[in-house]
PDB file of N, H, CA, C and O in Angstrom:
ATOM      1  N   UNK A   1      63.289  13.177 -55.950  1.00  0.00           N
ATOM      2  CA  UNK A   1      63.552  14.169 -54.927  1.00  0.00           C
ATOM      3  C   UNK A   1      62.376  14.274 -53.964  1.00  0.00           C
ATOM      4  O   UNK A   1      62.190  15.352 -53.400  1.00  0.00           O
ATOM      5  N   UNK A   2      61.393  13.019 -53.680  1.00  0.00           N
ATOM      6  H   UNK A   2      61.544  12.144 -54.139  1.00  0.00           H
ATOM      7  CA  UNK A   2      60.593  13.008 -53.232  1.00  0.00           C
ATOM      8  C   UNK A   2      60.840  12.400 -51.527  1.00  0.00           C
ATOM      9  O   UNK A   2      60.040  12.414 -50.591  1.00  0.00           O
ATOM     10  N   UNK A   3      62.066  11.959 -51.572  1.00  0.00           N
ATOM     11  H   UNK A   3      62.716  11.948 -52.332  1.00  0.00           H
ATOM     12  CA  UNK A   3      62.017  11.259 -50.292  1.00  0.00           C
ATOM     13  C   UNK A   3      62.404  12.397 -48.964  1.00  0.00           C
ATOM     14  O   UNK A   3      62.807  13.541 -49.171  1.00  0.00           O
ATOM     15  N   UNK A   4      62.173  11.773 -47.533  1.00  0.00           N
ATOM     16  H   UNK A   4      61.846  10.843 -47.365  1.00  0.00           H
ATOM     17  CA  UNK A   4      62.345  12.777 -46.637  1.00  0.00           C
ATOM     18  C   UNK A   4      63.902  13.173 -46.473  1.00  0.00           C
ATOM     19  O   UNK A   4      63.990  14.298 -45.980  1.00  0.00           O
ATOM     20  N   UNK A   5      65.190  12.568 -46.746  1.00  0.00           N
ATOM     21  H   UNK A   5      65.118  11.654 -47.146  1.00  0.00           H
ATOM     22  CA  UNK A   5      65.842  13.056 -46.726  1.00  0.00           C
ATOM     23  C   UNK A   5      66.526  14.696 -48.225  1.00  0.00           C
ATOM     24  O   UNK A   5      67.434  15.505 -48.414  1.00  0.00           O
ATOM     25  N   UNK A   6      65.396  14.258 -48.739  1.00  0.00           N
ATOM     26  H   UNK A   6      64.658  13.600 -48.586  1.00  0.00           H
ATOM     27  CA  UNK A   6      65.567  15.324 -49.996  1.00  0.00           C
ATOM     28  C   UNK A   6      64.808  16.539 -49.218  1.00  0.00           C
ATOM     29  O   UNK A   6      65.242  17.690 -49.181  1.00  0.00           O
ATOM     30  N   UNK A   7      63.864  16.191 -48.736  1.00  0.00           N
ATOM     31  H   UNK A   7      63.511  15.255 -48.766  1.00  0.00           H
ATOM     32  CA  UNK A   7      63.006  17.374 -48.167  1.00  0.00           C
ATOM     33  C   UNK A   7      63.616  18.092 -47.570  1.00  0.00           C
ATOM     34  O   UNK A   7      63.561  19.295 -47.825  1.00  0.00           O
ATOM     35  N   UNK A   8      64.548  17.509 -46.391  1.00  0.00           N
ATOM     36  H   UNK A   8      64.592  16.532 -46.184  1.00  0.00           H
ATOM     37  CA  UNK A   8      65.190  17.672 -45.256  1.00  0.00           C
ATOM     38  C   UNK A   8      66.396  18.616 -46.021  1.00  0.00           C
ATOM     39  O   UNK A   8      66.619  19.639 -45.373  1.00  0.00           O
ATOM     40  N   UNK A   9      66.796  18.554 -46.625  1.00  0.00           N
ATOM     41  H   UNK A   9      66.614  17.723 -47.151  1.00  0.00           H
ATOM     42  CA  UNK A   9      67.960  19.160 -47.905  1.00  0.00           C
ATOM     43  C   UNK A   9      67.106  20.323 -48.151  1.00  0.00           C
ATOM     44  O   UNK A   9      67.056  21.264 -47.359  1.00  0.00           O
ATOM     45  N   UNK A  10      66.456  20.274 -49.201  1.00  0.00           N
ATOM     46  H   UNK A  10      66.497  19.510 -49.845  1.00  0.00           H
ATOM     47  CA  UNK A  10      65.792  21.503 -49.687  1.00  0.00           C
ATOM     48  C   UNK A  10      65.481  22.685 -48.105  1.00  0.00           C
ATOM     49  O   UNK A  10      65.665  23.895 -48.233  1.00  0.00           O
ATOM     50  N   UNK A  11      65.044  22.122 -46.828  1.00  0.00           N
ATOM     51  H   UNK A  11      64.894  21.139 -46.723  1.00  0.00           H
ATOM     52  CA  UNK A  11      64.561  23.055 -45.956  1.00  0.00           C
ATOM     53  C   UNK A  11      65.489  23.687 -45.763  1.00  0.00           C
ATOM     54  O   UNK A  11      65.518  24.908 -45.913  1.00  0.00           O
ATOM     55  N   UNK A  12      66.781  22.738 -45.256  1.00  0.00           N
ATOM     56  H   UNK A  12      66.758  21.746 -45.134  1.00  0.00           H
ATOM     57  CA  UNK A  12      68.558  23.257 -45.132  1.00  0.00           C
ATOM     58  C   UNK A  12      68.828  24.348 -46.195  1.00  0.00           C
ATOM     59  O   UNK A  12      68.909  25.546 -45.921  1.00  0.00           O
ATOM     60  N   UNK A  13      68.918  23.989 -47.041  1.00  0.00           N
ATOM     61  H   UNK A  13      68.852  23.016 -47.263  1.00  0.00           H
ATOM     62  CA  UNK A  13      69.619  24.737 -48.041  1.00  0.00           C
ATOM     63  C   UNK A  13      68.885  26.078 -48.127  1.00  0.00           C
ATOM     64  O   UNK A  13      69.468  27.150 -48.288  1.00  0.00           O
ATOM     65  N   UNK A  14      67.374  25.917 -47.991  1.00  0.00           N
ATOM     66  H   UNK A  14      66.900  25.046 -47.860  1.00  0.00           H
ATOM     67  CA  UNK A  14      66.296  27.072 -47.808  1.00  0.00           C
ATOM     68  C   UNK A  14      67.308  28.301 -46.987  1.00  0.00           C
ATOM     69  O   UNK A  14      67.848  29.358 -47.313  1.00  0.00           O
ATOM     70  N   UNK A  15      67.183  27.376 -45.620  1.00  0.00           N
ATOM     71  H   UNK A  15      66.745  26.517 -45.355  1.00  0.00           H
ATOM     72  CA  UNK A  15      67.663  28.077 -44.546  1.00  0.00           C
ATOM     73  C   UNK A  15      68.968  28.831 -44.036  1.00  0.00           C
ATOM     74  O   UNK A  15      69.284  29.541 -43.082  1.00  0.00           O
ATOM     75  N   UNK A  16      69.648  28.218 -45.351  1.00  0.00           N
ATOM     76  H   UNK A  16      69.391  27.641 -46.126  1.00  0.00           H
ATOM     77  CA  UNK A  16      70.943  28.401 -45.299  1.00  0.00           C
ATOM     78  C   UNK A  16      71.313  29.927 -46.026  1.00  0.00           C
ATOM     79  O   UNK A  16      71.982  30.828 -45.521  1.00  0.00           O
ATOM     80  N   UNK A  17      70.670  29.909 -47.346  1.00  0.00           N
ATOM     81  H   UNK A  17      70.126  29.177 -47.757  1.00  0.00           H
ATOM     82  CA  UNK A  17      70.226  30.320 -47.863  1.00  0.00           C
ATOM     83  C   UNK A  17      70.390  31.765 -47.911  1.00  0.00           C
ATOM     84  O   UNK A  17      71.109  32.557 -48.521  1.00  0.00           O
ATOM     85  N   UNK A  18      69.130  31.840 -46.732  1.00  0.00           N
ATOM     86  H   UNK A  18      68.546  31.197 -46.236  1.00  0.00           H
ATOM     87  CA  UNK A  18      69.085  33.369 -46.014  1.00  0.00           C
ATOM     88  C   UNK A  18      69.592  33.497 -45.121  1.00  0.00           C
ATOM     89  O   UNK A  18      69.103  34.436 -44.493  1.00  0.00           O
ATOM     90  N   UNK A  19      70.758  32.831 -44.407  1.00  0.00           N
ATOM     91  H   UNK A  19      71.155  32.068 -44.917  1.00  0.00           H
ATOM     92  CA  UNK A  19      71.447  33.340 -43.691  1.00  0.00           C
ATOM     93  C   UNK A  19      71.772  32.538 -42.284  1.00  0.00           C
ATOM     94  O   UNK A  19      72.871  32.476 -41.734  1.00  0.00           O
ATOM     95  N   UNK A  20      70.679  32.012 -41.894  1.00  0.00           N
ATOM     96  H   UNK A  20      69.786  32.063 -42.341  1.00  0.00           H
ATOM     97  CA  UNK A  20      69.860  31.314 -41.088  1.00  0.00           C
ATOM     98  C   UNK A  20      71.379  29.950 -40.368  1.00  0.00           C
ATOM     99  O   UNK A  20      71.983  29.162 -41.094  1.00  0.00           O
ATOM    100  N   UNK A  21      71.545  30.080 -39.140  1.00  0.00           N
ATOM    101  H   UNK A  21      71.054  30.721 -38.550  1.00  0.00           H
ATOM    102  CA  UNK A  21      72.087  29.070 -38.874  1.00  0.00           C
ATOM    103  C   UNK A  21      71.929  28.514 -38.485  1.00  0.00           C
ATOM    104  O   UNK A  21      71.048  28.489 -37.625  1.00  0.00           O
ATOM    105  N   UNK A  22      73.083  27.068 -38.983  1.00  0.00           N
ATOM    106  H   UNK A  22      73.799  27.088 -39.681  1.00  0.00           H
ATOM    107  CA  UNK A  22      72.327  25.695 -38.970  1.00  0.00           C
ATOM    108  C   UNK A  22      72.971  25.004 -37.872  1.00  0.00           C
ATOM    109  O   UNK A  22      73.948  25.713 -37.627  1.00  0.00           O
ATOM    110  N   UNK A  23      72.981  23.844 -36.926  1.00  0.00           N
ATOM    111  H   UNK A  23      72.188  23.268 -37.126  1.00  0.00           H
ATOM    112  CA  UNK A  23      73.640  22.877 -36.490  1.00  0.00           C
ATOM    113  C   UNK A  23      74.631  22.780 -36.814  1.00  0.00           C
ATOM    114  O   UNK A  23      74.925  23.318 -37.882  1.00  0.00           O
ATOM    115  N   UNK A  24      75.651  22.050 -36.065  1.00  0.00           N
ATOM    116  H   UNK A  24      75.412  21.614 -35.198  1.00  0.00           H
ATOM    117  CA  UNK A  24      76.718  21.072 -37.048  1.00  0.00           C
ATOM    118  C   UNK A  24      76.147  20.168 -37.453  1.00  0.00           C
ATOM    119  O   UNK A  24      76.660  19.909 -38.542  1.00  0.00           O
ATOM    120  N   UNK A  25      75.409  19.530 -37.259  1.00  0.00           N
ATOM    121  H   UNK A  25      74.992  19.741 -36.375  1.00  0.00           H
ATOM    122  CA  UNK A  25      74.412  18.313 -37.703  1.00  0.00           C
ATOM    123  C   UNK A  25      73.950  18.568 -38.590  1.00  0.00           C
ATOM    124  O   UNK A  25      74.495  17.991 -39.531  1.00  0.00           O
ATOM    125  N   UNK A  26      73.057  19.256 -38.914  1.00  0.00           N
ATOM    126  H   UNK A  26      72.614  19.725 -38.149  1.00  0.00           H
ATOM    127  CA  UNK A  26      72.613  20.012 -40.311  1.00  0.00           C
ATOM    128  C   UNK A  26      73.166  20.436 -41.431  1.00  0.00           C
ATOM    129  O   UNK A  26      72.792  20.309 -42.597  1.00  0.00           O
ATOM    130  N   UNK A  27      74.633  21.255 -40.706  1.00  0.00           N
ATOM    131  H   UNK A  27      74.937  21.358 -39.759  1.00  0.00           H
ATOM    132  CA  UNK A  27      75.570  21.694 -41.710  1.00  0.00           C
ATOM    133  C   UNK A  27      75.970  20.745 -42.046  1.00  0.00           C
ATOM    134  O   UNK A  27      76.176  21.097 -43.207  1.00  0.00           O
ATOM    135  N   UNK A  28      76.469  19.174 -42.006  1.00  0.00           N
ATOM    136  H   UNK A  28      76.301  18.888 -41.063  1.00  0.00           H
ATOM    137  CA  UNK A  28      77.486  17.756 -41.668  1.00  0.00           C
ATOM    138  C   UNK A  28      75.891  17.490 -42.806  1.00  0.00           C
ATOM    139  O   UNK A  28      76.065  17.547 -44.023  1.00  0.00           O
ATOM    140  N   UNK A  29      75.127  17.344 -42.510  1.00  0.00           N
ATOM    141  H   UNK A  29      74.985  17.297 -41.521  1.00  0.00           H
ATOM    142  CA  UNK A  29      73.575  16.658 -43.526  1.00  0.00           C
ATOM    143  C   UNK A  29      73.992  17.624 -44.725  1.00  0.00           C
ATOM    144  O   UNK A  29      74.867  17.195 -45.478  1.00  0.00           O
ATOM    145  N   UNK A  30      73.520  18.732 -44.947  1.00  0.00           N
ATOM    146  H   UNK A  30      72.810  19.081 -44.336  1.00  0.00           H
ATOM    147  CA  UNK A  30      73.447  19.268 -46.023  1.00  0.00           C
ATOM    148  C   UNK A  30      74.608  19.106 -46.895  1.00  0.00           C
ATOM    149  O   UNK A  30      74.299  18.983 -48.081  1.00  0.00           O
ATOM    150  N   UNK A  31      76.154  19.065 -46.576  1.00  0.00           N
ATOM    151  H   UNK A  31      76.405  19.165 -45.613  1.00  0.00           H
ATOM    152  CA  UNK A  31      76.957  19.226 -47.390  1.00  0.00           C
ATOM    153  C   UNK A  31      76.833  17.193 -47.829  1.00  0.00           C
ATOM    154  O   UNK A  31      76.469  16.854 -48.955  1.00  0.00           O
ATOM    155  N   UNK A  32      77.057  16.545 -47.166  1.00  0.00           N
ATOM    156  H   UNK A  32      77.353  16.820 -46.252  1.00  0.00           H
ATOM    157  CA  UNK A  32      77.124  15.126 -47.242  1.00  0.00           C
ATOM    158  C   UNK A  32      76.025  14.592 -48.512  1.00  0.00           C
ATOM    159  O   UNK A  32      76.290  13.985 -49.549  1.00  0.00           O
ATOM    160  N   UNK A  33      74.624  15.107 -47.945  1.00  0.00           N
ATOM    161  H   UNK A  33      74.409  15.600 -47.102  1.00  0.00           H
ATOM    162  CA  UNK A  33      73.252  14.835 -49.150  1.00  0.00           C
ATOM    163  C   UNK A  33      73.752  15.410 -49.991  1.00  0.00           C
ATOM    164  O   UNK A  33      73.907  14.775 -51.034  1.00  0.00           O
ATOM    165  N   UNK A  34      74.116  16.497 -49.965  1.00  0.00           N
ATOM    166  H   UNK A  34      73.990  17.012 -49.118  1.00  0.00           H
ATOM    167  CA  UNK A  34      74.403  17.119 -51.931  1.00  0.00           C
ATOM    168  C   UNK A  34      75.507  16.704 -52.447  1.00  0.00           C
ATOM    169  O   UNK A  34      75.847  17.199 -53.521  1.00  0.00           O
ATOM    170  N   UNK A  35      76.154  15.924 -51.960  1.00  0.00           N
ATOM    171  H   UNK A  35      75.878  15.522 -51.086  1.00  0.00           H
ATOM    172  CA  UNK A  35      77.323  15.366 -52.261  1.00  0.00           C
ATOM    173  C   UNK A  35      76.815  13.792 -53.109  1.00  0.00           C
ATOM    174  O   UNK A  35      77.415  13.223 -54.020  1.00  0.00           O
ATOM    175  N   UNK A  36      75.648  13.424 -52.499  1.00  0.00           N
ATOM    176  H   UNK A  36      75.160  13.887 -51.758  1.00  0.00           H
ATOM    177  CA  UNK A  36      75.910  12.093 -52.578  1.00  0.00           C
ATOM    178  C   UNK A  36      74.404  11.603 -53.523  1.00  0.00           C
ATOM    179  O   UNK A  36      74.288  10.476 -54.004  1.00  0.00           O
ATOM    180  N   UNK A  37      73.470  12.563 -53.638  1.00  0.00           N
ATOM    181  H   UNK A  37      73.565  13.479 -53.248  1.00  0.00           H
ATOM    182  CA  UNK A  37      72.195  12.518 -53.848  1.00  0.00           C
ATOM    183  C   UNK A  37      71.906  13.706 -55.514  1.00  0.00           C
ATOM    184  O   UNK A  37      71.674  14.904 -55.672  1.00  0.00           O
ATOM    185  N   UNK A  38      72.084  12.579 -56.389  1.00  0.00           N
ATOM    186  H   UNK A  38      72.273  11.605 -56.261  1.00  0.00           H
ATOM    187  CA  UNK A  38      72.274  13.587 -58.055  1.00  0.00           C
ATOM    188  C   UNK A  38      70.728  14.580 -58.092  1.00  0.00           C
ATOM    189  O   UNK A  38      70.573  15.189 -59.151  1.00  0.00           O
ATOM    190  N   UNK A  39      70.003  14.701 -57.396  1.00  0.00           N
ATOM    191  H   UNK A  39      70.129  14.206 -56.536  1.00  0.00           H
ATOM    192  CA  UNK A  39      69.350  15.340 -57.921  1.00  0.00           C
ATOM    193  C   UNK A  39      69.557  16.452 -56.790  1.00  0.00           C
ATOM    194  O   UNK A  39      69.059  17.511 -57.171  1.00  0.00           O
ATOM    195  N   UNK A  40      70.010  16.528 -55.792  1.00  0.00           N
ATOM    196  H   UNK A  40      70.415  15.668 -55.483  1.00  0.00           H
ATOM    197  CA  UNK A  40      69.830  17.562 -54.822  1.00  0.00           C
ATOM    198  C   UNK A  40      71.398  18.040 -55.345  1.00  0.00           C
ATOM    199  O   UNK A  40      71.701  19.216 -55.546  1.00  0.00           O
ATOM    200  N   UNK A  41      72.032  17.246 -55.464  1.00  0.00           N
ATOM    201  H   UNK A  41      71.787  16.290 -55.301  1.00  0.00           H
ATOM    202  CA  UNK A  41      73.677  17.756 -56.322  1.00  0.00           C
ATOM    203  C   UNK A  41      72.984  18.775 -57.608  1.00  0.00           C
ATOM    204  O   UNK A  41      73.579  19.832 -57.815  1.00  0.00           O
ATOM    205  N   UNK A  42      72.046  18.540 -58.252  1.00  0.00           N
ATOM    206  H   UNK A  42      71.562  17.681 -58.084  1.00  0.00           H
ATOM    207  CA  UNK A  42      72.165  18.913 -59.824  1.00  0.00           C
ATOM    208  C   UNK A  42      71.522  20.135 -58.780  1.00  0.00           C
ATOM    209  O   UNK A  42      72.452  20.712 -58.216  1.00  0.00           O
ATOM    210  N   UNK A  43      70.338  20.606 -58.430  1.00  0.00           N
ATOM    211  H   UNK A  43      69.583  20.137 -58.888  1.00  0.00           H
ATOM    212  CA  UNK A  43      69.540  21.557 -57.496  1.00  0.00           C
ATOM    213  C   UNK A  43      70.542  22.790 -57.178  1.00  0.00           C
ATOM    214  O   UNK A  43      70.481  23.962 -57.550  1.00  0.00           O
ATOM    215  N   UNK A  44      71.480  22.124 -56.366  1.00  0.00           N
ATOM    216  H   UNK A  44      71.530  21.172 -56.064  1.00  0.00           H
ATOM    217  CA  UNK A  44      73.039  22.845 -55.489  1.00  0.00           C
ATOM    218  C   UNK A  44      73.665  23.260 -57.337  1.00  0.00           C
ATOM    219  O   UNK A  44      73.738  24.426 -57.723  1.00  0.00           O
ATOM    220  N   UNK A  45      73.837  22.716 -57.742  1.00  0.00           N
ATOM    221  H   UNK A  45      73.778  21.768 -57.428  1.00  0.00           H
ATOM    222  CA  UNK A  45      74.598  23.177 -58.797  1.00  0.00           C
ATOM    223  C   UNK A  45      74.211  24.767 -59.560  1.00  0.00           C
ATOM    224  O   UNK A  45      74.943  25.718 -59.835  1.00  0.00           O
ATOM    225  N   UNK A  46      72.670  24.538 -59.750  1.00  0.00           N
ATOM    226  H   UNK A  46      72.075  23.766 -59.526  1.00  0.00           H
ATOM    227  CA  UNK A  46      71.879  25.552 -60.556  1.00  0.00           C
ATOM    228  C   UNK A  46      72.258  26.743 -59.554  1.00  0.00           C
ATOM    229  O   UNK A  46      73.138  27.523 -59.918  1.00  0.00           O
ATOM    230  N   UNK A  47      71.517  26.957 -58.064  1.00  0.00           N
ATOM    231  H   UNK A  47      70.803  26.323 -57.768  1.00  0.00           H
ATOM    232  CA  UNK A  47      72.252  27.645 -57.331  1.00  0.00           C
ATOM    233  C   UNK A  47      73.355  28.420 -57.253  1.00  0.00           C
ATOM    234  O   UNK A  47      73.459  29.646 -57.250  1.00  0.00           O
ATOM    235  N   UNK A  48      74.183  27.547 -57.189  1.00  0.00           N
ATOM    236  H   UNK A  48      74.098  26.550 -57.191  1.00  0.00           H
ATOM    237  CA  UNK A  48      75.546  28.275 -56.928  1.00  0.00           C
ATOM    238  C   UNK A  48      75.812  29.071 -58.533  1.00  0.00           C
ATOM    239  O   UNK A  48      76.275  30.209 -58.603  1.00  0.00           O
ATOM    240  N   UNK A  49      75.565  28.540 -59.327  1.00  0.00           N
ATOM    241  H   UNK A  49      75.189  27.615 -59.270  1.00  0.00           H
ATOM    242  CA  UNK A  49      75.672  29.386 -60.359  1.00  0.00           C
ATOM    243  C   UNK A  49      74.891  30.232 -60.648  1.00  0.00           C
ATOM    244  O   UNK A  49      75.433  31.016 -61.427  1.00  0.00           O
ATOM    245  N   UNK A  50      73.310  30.658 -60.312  1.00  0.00           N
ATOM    246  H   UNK A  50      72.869  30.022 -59.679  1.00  0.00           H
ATOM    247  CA  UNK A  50      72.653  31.759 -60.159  1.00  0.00           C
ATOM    248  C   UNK A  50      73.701  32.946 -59.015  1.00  0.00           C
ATOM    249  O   UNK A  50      74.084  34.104 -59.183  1.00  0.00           O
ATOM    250  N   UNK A  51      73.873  31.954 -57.873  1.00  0.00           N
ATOM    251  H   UNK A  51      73.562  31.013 -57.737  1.00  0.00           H
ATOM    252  CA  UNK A  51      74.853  32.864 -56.918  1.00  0.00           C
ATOM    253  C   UNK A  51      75.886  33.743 -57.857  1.00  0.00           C
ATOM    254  O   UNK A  51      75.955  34.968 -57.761  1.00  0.00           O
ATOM    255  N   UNK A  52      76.555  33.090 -58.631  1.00  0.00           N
ATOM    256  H   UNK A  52      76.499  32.095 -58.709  1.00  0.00           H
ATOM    257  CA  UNK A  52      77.904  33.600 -59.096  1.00  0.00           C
ATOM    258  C   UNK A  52      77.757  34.337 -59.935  1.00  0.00           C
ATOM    259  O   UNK A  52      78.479  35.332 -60.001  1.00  0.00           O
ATOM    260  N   UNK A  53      76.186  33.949 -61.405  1.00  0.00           N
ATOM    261  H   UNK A  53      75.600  33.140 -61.351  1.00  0.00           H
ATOM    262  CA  UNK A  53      75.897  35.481 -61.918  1.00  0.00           C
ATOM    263  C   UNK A  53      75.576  36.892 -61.101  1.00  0.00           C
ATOM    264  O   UNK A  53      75.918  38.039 -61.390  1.00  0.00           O
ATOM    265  N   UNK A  54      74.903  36.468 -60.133  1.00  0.00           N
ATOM    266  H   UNK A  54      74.625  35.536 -59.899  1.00  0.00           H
ATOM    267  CA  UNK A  54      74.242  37.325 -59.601  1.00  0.00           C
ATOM    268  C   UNK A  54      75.584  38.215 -58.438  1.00  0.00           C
ATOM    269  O   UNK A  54      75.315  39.174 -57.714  1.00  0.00           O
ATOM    270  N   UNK A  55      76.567  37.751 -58.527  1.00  0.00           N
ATOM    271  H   UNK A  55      76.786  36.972 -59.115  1.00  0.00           H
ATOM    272  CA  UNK A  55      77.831  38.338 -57.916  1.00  0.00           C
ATOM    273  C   UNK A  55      78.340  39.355 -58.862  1.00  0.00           C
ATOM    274  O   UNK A  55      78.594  40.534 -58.613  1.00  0.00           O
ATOM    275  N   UNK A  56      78.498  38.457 -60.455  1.00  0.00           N
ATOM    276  H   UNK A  56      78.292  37.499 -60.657  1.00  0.00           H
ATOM    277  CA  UNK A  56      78.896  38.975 -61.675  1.00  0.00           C
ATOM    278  C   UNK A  56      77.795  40.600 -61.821  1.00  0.00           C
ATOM    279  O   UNK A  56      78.118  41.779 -61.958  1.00  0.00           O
ATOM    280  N   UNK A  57      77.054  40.224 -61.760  1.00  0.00           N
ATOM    281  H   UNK A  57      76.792  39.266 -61.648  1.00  0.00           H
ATOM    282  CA  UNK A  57      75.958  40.936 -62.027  1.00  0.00           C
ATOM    283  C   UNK A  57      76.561  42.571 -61.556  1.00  0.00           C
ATOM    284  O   UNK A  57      76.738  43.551 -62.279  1.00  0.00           O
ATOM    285  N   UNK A  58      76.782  42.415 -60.096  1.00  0.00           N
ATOM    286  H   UNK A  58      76.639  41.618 -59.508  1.00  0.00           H
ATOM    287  CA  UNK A  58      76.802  43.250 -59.004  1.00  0.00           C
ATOM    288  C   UNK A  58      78.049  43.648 -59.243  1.00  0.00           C
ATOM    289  O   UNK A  58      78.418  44.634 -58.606  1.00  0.00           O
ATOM    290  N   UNK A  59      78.808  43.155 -59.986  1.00  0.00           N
ATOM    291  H   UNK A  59      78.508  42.353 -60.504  1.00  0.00           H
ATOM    292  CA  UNK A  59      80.592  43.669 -60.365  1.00  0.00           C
ATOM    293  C   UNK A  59      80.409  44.303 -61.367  1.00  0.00           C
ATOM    294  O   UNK A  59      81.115  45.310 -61.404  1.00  0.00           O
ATOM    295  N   UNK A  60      79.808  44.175 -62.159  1.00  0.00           N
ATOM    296  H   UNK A  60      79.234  43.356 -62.129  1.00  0.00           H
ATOM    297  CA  UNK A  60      79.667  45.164 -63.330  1.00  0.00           C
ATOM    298  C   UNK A  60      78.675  46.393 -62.794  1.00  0.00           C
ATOM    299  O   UNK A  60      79.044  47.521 -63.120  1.00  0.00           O
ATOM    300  N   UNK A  61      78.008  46.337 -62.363  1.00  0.00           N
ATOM    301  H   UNK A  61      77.708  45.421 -62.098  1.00  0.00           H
ATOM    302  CA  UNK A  61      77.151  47.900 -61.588  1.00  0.00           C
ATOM    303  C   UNK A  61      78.158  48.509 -61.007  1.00  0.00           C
ATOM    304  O   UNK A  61      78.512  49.661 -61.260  1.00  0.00           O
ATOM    305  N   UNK A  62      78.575  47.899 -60.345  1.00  0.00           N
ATOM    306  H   UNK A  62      78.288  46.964 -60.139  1.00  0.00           H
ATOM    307  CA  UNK A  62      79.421  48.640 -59.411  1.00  0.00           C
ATOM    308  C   UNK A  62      80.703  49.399 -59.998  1.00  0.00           C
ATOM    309  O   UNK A  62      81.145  50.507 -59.695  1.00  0.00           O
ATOM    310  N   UNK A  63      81.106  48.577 -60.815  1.00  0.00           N
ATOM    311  H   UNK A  63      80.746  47.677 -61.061  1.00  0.00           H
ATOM    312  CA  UNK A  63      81.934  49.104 -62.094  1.00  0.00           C
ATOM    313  C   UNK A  63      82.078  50.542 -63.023  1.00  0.00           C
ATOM    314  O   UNK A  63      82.977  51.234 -63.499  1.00  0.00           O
ATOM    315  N   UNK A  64      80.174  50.511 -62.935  1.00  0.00           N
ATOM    316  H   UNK A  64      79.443  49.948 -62.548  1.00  0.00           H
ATOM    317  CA  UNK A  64      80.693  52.137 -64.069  1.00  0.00           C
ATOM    318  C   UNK A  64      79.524  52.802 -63.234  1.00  0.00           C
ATOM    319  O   UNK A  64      78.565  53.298 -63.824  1.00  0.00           O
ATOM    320  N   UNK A  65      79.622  52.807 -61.750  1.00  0.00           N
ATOM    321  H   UNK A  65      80.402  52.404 -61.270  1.00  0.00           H
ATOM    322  CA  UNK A  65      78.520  53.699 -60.900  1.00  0.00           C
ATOM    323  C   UNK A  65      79.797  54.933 -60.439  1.00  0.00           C
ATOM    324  O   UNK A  65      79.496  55.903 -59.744  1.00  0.00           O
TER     325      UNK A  65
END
């Protein structure tokens, strides 16, 4: 995950992230690299599943507030 197109991924995804918008070019890079690149795929993976506890998380608070 050392090469510049990994870098270039990680900044995206950074940026994406928080909100931050991207290009179509960027957006068209980021989804394509994590598609195609196993370690920025495995990266995206951990992610989205922190995302989805952290949704879970917020459904149960909200639940018995």
């Amino acid at each position: 995950m050392n090469d510049a197109a990994c870098q270039r991924w990680v900044r995206l995804s950074d940026r994406a992230a928080v909100g931050e918008p991207l290009t179509d070019e960027d957006a068209c890079f980021l989804r394509e690299h994590g598609v195609t690149c196993t370690a920025c795929a495995a990266e995206a993976r951990v992610w989205e599943s922190l995302d989805r506890c952290l949704a879970e998380d917020s459904e149960r608070r909200t639940w018995w507030r």
